[in-house]
C-alpha positions as CSV (number, residue, x, y, z in Angstrom):
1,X,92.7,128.8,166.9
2,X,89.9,128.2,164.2
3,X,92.0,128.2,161.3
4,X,94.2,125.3,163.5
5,X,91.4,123.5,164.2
6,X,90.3,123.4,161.0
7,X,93.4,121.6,158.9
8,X,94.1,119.3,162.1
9,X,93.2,116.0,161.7
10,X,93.0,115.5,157.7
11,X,95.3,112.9,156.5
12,X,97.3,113.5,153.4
13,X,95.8,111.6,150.5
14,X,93.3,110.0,152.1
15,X,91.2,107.5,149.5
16,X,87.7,108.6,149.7
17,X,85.5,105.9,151.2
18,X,82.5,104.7,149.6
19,X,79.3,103.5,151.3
20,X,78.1,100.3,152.1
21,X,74.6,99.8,152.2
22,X,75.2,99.1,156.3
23,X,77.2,102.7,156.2
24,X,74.1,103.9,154.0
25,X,71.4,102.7,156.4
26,X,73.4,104.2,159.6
27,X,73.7,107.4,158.0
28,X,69.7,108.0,156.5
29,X,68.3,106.3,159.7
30,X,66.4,108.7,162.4
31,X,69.0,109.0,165.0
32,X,71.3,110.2,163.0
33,X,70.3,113.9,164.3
34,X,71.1,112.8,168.0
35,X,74.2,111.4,166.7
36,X,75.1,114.6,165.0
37,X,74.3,116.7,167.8
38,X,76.3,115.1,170.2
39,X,79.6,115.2,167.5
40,X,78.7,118.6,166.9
41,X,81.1,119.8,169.4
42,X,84.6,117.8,167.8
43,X,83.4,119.1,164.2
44,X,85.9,120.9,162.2
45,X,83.2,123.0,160.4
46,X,81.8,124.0,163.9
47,X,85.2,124.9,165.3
48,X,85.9,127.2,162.2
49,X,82.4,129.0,162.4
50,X,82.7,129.8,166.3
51,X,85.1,133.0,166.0
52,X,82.6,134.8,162.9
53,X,79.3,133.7,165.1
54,X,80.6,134.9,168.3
55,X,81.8,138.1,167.0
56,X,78.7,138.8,165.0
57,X,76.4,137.7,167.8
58,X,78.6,140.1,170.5
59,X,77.8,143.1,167.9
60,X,74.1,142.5,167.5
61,X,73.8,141.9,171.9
62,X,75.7,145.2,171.6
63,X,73.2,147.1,169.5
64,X,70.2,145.5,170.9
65,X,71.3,146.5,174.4
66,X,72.4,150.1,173.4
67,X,68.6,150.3,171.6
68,X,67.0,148.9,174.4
69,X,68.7,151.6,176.7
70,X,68.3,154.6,174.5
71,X,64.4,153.9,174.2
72,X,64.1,153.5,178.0
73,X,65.7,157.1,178.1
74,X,68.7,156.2,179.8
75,X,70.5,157.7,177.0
76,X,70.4,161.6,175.3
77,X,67.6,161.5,173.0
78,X,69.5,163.4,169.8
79,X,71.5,159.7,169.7
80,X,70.0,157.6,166.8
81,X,68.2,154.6,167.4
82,X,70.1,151.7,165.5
83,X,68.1,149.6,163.4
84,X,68.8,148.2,160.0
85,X,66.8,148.3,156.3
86,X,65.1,145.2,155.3
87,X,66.8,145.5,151.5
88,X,69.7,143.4,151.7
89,X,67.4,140.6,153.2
90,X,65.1,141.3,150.0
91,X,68.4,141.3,147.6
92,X,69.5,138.1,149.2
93,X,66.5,135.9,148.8
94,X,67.1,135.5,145.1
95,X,70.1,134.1,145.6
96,X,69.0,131.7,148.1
97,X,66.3,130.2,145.9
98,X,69.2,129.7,143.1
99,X,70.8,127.5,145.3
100,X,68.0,125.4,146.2
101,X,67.4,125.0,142.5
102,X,70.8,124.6,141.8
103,X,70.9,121.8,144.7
104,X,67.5,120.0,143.5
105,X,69.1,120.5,139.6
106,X,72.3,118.3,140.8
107,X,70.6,115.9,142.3
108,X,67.9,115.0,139.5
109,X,71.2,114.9,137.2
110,X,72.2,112.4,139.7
111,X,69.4,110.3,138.9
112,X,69.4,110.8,135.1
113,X,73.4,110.0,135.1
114,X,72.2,106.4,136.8
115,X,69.5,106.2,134.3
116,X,71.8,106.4,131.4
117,X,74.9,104.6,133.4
118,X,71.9,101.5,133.8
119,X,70.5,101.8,130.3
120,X,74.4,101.5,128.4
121,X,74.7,98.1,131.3
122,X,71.5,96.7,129.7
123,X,72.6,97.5,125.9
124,X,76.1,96.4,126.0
125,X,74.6,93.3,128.1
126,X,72.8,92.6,124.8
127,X,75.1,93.6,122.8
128,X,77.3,90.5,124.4
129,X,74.8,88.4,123.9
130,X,74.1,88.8,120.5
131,X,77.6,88.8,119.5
132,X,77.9,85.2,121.8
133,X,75.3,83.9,119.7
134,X,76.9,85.1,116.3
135,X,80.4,84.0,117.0
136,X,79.8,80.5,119.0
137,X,78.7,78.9,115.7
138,X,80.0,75.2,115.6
139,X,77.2,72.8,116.6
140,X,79.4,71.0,119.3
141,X,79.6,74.4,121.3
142,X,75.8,74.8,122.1
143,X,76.8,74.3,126.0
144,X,79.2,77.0,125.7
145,X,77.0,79.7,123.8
146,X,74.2,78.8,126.6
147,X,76.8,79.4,129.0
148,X,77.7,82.6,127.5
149,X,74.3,83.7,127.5
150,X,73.4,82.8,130.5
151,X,76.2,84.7,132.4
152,X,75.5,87.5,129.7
153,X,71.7,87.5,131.5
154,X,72.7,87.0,134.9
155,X,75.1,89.9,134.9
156,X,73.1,92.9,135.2
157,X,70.4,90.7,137.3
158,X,73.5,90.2,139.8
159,X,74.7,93.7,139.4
160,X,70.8,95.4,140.4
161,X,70.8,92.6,143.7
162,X,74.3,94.1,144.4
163,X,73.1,97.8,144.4
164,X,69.5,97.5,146.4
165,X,70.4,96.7,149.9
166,X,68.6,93.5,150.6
167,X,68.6,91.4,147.6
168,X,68.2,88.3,146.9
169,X,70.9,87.6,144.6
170,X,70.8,83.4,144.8
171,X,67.1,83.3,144.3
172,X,67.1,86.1,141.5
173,X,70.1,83.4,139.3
174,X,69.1,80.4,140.2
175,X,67.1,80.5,137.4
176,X,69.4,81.8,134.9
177,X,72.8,79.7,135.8
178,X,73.9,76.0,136.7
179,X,74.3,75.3,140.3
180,X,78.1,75.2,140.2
181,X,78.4,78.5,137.7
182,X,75.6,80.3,140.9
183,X,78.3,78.8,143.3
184,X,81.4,80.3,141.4
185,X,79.4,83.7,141.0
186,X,78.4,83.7,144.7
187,X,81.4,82.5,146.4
188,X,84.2,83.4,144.0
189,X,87.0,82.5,146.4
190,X,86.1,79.3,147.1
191,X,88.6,77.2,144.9
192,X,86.7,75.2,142.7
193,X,89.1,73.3,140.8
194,X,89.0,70.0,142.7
């Protein structure tokens, strides 16, 4: 029954989905516990946990009842009382702590792999730039190499409003480009050719 409940409703090679940041608010915002709760019950990891939980709680209401009869002496007293050593517990905490380090360790990789993924944006951001300035050299092309430059600045400018929810993208260019290159770069499907 678990192990049925468990594969049903996966589709075959399903793309993964990415997050917006609407999807990202919804899913760090405080009702999401409520909202968990309440899908608890449909949850695939839920279904597949119910046979091991119900059989591991039926043992221990099993022992806790036999103990609680055999110290009330409704039971022969040469039957052992059922209890059990607090060494596995001990042997297990190590482990646990390795995989809160090993969960904090992923995560601060996380943030240094956006660190480094930002910093090679900015460098090959300059990079283009100084290469637009080398190559555009003919007097006559000044408007193009300040064009070049310009989109060259606006790019990782437009790319930071893009990832922080919020953003002001228009107000953070409207410095940097024309007001028909910010229209192209804000509404790119608009055809502009008239």
């Amino acid at each position: 029954w678990a192990d049925a409940q468990k594969e049903s409703g996966i589709p075959q090679r399903q793309k993964r989905a990415f997050y917006s940041h609407e999807d990202w608010l919804r899913h760090h915002s405080s009702s999401r516990h409520a909202r968990h709760m309440l899908s608890s019950i449909s949850s695939r990891v839920i279904m597949s946990l119910v046979p091991p939980v119900f059989t591991f709680t039926s043992v221990a209401i099993g022992v806790a009842i036999y103990n609680t009869v055999l110290r009330w002496g409704y039971l022969p007293s040469f039957l052992p009382l059922l209890h059990a050593a607090s060494l596995p517990y001990e042997l297990t905490a190590p482990a646990l702590a390795l995989l809160l380090v090993f969960r904090t360790e992923a995560s601060y990789s996380r943030y240094v792999e956006a660190r480094k993924t930002w910093t090679s944006v900015i460098s090959t951001t300059k990079d283009l730039a100084r290469l637009s300035a080398q190559l555009v050299k003919n007097p006559l092309d000044v408007a193009l190499k300040s064009s070049l430059l310009s989109y060259a600045m606006a790019f990782p400018i437009a790319l930071k409003c893009h990832l922080i929810y919020g953003s002001d993208i228009k107000n953070d260019l409207q410095r940097l480009l024309e007001e028909d290159d910010l229209t192209f770069v804000l509404y790119p499907s608009i055809d502009q050719t008239v």
